[in-house]
C-alpha positions, 0 to 999 in steps of 0.5 A, a space after each residue: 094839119 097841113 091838108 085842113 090849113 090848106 083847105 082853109 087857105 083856099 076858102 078865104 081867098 075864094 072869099 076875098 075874091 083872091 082864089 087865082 086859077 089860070 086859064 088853060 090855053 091849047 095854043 097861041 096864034 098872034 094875038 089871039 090863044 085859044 081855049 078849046 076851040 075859042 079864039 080869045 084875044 089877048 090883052 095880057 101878054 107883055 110879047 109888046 113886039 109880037 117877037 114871041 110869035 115872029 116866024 124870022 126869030 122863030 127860024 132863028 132860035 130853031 137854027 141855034 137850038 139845032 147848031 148847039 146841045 139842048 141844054 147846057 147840062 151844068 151850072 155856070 160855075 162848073 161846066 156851064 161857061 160857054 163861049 158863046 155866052 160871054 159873047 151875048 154879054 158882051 154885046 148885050 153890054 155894048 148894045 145897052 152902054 154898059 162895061 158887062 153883063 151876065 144872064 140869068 134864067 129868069 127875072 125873078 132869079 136876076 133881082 133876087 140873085 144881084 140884090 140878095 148878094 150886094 147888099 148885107 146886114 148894116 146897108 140901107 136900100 131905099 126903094 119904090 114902093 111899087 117895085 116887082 116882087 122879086 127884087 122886095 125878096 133879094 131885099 129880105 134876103 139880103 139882110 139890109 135895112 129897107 124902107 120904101 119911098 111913095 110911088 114915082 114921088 122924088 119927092 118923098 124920096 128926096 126926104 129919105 135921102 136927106 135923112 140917110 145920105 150919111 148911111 150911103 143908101 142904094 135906090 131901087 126902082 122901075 124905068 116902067 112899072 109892070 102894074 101901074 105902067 107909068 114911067 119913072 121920073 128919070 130927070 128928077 131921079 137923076 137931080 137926086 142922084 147927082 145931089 146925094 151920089 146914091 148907087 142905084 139898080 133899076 128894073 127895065 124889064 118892061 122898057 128894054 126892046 119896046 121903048 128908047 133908041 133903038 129899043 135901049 130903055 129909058 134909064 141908062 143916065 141914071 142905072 148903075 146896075 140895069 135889069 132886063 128880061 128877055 121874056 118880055 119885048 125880046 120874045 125869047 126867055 131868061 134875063 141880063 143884068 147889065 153892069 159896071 166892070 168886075 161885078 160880073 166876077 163878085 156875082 159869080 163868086 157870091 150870088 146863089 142864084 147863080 151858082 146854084 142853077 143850070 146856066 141857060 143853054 149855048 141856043 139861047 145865048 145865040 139867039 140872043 145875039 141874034 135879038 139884037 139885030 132884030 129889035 135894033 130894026 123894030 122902030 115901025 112895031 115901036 111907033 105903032 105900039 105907042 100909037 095903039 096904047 095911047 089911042 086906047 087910053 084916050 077911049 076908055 078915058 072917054 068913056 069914063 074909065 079911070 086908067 094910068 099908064 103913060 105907054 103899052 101897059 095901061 091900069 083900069 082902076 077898079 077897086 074891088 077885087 071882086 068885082 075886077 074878077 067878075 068884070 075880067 071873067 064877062 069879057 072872057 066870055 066875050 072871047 077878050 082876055 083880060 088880067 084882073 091884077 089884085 092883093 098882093 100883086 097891087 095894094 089890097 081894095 086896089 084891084 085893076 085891069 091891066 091891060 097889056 098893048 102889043 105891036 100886034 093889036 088894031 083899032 078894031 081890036 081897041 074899039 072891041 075892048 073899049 065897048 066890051 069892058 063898058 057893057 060889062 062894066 055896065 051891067 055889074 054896075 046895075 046887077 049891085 045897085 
């Protein structure tokens, strides 16, 4: 039973040019990966600083992993909390302008670990539509209502609000949509949140480290509970959930994904420390970045492509998913690579390119991508006519 459902499952998302097989890459240089002994350029990395790959964080994290034990060999509930990780908390509160923070494994466990425990049957979360996957799952695990608002309008969401001001909903949303890559309209999310006083958790994961002062996001006048990652701009892994003062003790005494999982190691929380000084001194890779990821929105836009974005994350319209596969695996070849985001990482029919700008990439490297994705672009255009 389960072998034939398997077999099916596969077939129809091959059919629906869903099927996802991720490429194998032997090692990473820079910007580039390498398959084999091609040297492909990477359009879908989010190491937005080029920090994953900094020979200064590199000697840094290799320090602390050689100065404290491999693993923290427990949960942090046990025999897991380090000194030197309530450290990193603390800082990483101070730094961000929040009362504490706490760390997760991952982004995913960080959404799922604070909503799944904030919030219970009989509370009303409203949320983008466009939010990650992971805090959509806290929601349904955490048994509140739910109803989502249209993408970025503070409009629509100010006629939920209206509707269920009485009910004291909490807004969920993103300071940098991971897909979309357009800001979050914080001046009318902050009117809104004046007006109504909603309790409001927002994801920077893709903001913290490459955009605002000093790399601090952009969301900080309107979040209560921040989140972060650090497998992002910061170029190390894991996440932190910045917050106001005694919920660091509630999520320790009620979020499963935090109980119940090893507590990253002593090393990381070390090197996290270090991050700090290191991305406070990044405003040169900031200023580049904005400028590389604008000038590579002017030109594809230019050549008559249809792209959001308004920073380093930048979404070709496409439409069909087979079609942005097809487009994504002719630039493969080309040795550019290339994510063809589909159902049900973006609406169904509503298939992207995303492409994914660091501090690393050039005007060479823009005007290599901008020519490959028009010819073919170009030649699947005239192979379905």
């Amino acid at each position: 039973m389960f072998a034939e459902r398997i077999k099916n499952r596969l077939l129809n998302q091959h059919n629906a040019g869903l099927y996802r097989k991720p490429v194998e890459i032997n090692k990473r240089q820079e910007k580039y990966f390498f398959i084999g002994n091609r040297k492909v350029l990477n359009f879908a990395s989010n190491d937005y600083l080029g920090l994953g790959v900094s020979d200064k964080l590199k000697r840094k994290v290799s320090g602390n992993f050689l100065k404290y034990a491999t693993s923290s060999s427990s949960s942090r509930l046990v025999s897991g909390n380090y000194s030197v990780i309530n450290q990193a908390e603390k800082e990483y509160a101070r730094f961000f302008g929040y009362e504490d923070a706490l760390f997760f494994p991952s982004g995913y466990q960080a959404n799922i670990g604070i909503v799944s425990a904030l919030f219970e049957k009989g509370d009303l979360l409203i949320f983008d539509k466009h939010i990650h996957a992971s805090s959509v799952k806290g929601m349904l695990l955490s048994g509140a209502d739910f109803h989502g608002y249209n993408h970025n309008s503070m409009s629509h969401l100010c006629k939920w609000l209206e509707k269920t001001s009485k009910n004291k909903p909490a807004v969920l949303t993103e300071s940098l949509f991971s897909m979309d890559g357009d800001f979050l309209d914080v001046q009318g999310f902050k009117a809104l949140k004046e007006r109504f006083d909603f309790f409001s958790i927002v994801d920077e994961a893709h903001a913290f480290g490459a955009t605002g002062e000093n790399g601090k996001g952009i969301a900080r006048d309107v979040a209560d509970i921040g989140v972060g990652t650090f497998g992002k701009a910061l170029g190390l892994f894991g996440a932190f959930v910045l917050m106001p003062a005694d919920f660091k003790e509630y999520f320790f005494n009620f979020s499963s994904p935090l109980i119940y999982t090893t507590s990253l190691p002593e090393a990381h929380a070390a090197s996290a420390i270090d991050l700090l000084g290191i991305i406070s001194q990044c405003e040169k890779q900031r200023k580049h970045l904005r400028e590389i990821s604008s000038l590579t929105k002017e030109k594809l836009v230019y050549e008559g492509f249809c792209v959001k974005g308004d920073a380093h994350i930048l979404a070709v319209e496409i439409g069909d998913e087979n079609r942005a596969l097809e487009i994504s695996e002719r630039l493969l070849e080309e040795n550019i690579f290339v994510l063809p985001a589909r159902y049900p990482t973006v609406p169904l029919h509503k298939a992207m390119l995303r492409i994914g700008m660091t501090a690393l990439h050039t005007e060479k490297d823009v005007r290599k991508l901008v020519s490959s994705l028009k010819e073919a672009y170009g030649k699947i255009e005239k192979k379905d006519r």
